[in-house]
C-alpha positions as protocol buffer text, in pm:
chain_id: "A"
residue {
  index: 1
  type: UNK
  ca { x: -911 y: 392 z: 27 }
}
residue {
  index: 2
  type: UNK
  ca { x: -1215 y: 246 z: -138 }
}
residue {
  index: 3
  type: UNK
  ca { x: -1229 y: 430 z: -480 }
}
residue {
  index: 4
  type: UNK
  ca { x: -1309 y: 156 z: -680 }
}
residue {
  index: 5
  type: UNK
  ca { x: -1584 y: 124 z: -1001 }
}
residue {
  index: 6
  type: UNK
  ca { x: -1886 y: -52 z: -898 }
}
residue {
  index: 7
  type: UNK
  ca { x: -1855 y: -399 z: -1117 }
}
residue {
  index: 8
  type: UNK
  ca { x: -1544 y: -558 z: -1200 }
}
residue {
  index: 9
  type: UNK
  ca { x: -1458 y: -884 z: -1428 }
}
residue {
  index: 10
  type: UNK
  ca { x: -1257 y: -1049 z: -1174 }
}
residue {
  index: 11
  type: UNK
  ca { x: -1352 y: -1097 z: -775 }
}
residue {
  index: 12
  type: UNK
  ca { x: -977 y: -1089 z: -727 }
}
residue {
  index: 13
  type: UNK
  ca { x: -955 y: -681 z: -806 }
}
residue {
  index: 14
  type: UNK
  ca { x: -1028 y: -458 z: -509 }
}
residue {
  index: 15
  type: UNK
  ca { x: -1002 y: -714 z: -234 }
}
residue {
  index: 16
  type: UNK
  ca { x: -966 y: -500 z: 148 }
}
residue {
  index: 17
  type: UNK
  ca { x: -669 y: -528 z: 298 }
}
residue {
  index: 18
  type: UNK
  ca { x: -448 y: -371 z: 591 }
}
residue {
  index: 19
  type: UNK
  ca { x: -268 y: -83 z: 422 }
}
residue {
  index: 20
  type: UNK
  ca { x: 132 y: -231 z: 476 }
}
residue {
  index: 21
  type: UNK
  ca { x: 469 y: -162 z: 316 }
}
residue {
  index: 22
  type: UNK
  ca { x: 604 y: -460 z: 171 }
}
residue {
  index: 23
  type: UNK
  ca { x: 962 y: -511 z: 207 }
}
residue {
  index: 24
  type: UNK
  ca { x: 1111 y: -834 z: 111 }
}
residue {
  index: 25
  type: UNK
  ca { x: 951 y: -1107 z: -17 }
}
residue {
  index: 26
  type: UNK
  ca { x: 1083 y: -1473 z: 10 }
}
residue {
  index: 27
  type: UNK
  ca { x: 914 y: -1855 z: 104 }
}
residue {
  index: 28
  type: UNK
  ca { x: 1099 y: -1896 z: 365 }
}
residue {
  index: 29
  type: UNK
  ca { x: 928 y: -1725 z: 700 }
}
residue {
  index: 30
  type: UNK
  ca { x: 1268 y: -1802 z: 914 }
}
residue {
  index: 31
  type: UNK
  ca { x: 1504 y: -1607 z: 657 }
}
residue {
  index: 32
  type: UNK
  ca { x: 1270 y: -1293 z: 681 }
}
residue {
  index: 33
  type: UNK
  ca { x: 1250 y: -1309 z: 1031 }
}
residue {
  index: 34
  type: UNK
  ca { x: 1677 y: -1359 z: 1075 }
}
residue {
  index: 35
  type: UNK
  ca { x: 1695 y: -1074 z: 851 }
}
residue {
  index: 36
  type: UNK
  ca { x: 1559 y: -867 z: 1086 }
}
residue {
  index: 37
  type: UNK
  ca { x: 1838 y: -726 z: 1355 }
}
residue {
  index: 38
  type: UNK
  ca { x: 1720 y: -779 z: 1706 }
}
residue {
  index: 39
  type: UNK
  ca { x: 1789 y: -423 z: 1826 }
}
residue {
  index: 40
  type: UNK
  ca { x: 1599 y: -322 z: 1472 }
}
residue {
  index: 41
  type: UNK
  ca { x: 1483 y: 44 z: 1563 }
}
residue {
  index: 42
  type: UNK
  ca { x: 1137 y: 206 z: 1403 }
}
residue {
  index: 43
  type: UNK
  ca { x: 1235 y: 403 z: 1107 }
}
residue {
  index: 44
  type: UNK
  ca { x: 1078 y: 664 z: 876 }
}
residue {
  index: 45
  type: UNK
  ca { x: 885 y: 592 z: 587 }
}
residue {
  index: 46
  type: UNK
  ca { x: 789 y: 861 z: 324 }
}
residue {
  index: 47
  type: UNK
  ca { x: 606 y: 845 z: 18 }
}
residue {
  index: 48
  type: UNK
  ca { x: 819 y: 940 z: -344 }
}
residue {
  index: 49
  type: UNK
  ca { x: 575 y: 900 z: -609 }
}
residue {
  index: 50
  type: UNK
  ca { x: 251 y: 714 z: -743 }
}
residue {
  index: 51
  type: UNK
  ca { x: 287 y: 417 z: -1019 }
}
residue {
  index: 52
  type: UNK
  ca { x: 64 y: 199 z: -1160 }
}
residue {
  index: 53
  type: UNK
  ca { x: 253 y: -128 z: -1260 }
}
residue {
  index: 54
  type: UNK
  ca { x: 188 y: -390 z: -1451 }
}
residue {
  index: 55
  type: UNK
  ca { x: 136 y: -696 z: -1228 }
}
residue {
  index: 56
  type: UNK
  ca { x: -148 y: -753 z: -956 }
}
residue {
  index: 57
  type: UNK
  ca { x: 88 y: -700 z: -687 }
}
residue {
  index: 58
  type: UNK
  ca { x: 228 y: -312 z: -824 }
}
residue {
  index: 59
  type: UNK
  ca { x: -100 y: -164 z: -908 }
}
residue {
  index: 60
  type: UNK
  ca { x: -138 y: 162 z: -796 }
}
residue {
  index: 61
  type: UNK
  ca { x: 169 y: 137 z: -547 }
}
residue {
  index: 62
  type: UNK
  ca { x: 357 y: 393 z: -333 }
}
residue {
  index: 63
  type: UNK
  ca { x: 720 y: 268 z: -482 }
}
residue {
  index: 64
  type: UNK
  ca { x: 1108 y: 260 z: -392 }
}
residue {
  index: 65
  type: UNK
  ca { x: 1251 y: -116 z: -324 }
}
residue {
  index: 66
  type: UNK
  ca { x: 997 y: -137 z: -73 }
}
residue {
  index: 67
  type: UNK
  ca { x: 649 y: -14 z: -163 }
}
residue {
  index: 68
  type: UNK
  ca { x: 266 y: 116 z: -35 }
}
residue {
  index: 69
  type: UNK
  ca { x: 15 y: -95 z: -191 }
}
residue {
  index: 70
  type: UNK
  ca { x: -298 y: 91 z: -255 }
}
residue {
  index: 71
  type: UNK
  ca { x: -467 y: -136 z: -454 }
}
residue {
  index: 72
  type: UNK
  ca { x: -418 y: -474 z: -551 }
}
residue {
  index: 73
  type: UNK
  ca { x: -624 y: -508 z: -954 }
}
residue {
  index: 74
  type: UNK
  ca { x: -585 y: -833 z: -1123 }
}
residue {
  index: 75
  type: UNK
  ca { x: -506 y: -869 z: -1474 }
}
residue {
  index: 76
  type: UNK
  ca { x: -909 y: -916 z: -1589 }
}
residue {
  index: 77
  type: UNK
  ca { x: -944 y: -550 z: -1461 }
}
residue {
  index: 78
  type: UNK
  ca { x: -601 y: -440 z: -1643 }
}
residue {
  index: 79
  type: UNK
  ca { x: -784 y: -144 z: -1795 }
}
residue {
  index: 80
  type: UNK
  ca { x: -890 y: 24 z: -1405 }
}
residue {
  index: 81
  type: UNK
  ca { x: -542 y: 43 z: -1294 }
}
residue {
  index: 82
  type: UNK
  ca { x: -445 y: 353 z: -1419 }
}
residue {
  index: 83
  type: UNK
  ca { x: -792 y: 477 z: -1429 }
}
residue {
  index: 84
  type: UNK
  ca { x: -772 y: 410 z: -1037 }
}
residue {
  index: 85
  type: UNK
  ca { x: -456 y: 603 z: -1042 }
}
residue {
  index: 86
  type: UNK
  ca { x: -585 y: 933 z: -1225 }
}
residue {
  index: 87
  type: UNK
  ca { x: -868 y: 958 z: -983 }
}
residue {
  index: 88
  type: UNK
  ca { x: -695 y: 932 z: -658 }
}
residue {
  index: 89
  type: UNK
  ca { x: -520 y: 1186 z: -849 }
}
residue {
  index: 90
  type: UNK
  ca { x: -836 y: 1398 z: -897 }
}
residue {
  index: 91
  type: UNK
  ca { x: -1032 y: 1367 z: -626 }
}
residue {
  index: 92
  type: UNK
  ca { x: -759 y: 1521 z: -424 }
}
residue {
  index: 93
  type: UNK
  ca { x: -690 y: 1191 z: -249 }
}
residue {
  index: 94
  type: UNK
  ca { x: -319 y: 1160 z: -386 }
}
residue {
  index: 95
  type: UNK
  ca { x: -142 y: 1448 z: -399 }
}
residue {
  index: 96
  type: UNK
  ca { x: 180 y: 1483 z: -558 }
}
residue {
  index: 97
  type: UNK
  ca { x: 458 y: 1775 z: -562 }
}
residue {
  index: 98
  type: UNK
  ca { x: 783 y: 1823 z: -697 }
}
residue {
  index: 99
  type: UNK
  ca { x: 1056 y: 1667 z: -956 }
}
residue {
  index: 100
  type: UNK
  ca { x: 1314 y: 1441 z: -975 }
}
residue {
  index: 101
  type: UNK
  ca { x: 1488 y: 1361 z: -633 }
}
residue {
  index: 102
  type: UNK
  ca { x: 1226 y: 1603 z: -461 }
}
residue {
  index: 103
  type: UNK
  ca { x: 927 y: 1441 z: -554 }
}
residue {
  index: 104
  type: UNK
  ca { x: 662 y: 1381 z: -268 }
}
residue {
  index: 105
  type: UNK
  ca { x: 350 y: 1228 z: -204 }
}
residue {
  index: 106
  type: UNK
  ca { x: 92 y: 1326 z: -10 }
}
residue {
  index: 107
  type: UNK
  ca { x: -209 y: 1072 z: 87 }
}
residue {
  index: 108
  type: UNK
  ca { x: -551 y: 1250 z: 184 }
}
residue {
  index: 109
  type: UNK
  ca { x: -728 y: 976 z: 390 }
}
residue {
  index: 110
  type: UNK
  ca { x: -1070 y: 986 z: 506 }
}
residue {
  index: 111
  type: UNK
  ca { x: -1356 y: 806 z: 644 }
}
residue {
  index: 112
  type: UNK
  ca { x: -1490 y: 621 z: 357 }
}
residue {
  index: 113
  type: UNK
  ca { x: -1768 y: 482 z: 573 }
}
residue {
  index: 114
  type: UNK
  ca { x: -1855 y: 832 z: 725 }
}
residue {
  index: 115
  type: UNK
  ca { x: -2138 y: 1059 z: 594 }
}
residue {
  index: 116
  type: UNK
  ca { x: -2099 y: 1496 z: 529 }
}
residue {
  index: 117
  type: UNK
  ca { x: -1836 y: 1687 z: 519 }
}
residue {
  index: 118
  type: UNK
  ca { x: -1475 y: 1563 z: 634 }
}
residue {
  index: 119
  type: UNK
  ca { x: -1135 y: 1710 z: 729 }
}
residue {
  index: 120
  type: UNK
  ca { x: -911 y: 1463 z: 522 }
}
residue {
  index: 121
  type: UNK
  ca { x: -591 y: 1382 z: 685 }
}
residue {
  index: 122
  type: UNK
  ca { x: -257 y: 1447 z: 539 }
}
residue {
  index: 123
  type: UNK
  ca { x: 18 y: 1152 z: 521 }
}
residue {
  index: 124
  type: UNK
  ca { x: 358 y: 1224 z: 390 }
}
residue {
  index: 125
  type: UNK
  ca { x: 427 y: 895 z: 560 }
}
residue {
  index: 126
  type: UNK
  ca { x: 418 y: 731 z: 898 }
}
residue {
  index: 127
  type: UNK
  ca { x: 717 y: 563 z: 1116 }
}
residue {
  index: 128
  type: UNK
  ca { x: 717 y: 167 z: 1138 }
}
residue {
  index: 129
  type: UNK
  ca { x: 683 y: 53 z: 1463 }
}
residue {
  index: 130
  type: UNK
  ca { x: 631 y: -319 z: 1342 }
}
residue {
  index: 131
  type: UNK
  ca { x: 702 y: -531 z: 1128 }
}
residue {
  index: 132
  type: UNK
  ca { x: 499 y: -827 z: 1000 }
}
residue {
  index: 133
  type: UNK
  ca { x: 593 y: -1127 z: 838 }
}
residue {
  index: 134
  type: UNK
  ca { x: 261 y: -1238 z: 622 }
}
residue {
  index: 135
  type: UNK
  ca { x: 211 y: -1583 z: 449 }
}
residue {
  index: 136
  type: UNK
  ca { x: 115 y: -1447 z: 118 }
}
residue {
  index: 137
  type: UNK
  ca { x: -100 y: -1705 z: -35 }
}
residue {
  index: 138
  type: UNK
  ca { x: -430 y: -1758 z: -175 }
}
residue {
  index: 139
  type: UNK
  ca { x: -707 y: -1458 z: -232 }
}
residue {
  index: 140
  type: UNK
  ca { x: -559 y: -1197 z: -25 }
}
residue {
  index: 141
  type: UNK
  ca { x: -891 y: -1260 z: 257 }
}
residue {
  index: 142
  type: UNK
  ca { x: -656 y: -1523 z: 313 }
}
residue {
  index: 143
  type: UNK
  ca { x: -321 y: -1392 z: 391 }
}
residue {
  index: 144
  type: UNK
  ca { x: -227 y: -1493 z: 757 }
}
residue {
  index: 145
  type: UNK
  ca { x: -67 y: -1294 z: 928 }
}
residue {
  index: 146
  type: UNK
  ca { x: 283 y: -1518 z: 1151 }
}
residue {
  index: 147
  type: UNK
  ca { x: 425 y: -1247 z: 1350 }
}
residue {
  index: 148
  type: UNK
  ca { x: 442 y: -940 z: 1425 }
}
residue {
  index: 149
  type: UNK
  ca { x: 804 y: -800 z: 1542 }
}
residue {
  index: 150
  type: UNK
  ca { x: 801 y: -435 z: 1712 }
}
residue {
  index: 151
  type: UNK
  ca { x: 1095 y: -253 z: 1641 }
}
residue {
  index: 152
  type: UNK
  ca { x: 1263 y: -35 z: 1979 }
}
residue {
  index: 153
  type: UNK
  ca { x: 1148 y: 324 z: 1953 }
}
């Protein structure tokens, strides 16, 4: 999704980046990976809700203990998180439905680079084939990317 404003204070907000559900986070690349059980199958994954947090890494995220980032905004740009949030919200690109334990999100992706008229298509979620372990550091250009583990389908 590339709804973003067209200046920002800080290079940091906005950056591109592989959509990806984080799930753990730790220093130590070996204790992710023997966290991971070898016969690990692919598994659901279905969006809840849409929050706006309050650190770089939570804005405008897809939550539960794991989460969707959408956007990564850093502090300098505090004020455009939840404006980011309201207009995925009105441009129809998040879409969200019930209450309590029935809430669901819907995700209308499209073509950002394409030109006329589009048929966006509807996520509820996707199944995880794979799973990555990332070295999270520096600008997120940066991230490298270790493994990537598929899981038995």
């Amino acid at each position: 999704m590339r709804i973003k404003p067209s200046t920002t204070r800080s290079p940091s907000s906005f950056p591109q980046f592989h959509p990806h559900v984080t799930l753990a986070s730790s220093p130590d690349a070996a204790a992710l990976r023997a966290a991971i059980p070898p016969n690990q199958r692919a598994f659901p994954v279905r969006f809840k809700s849409l929050e706006v947090g309050d650190k770089y890494f939570n804005v405008g995220a897809v939550p539960s203990v794991a989460h969707l980032s959408l956007y990564y905004i850093d502090d300098a740009d505090e004020e455009e998180r939840a404006r980011t949030a309201e207009t995925l919200r009105s441009e129809l690109r998040v879409l969200e439905s019930g209450t309590g334990d029935e809430r669901a999100v819907r995700l209308a992706c499209l073509d950002d680079d394409a030109e006329g008229e589009q048929e966006p298509e509807i996520l509820e979620g996707f199944d995880a084939e794979e799973i990555w372990v990332v070295k999270c550091e520096g600008p997120v250009p940066d991230w490298e990317v270790l493994e990537k583990i598929p899981l038995e389908q």
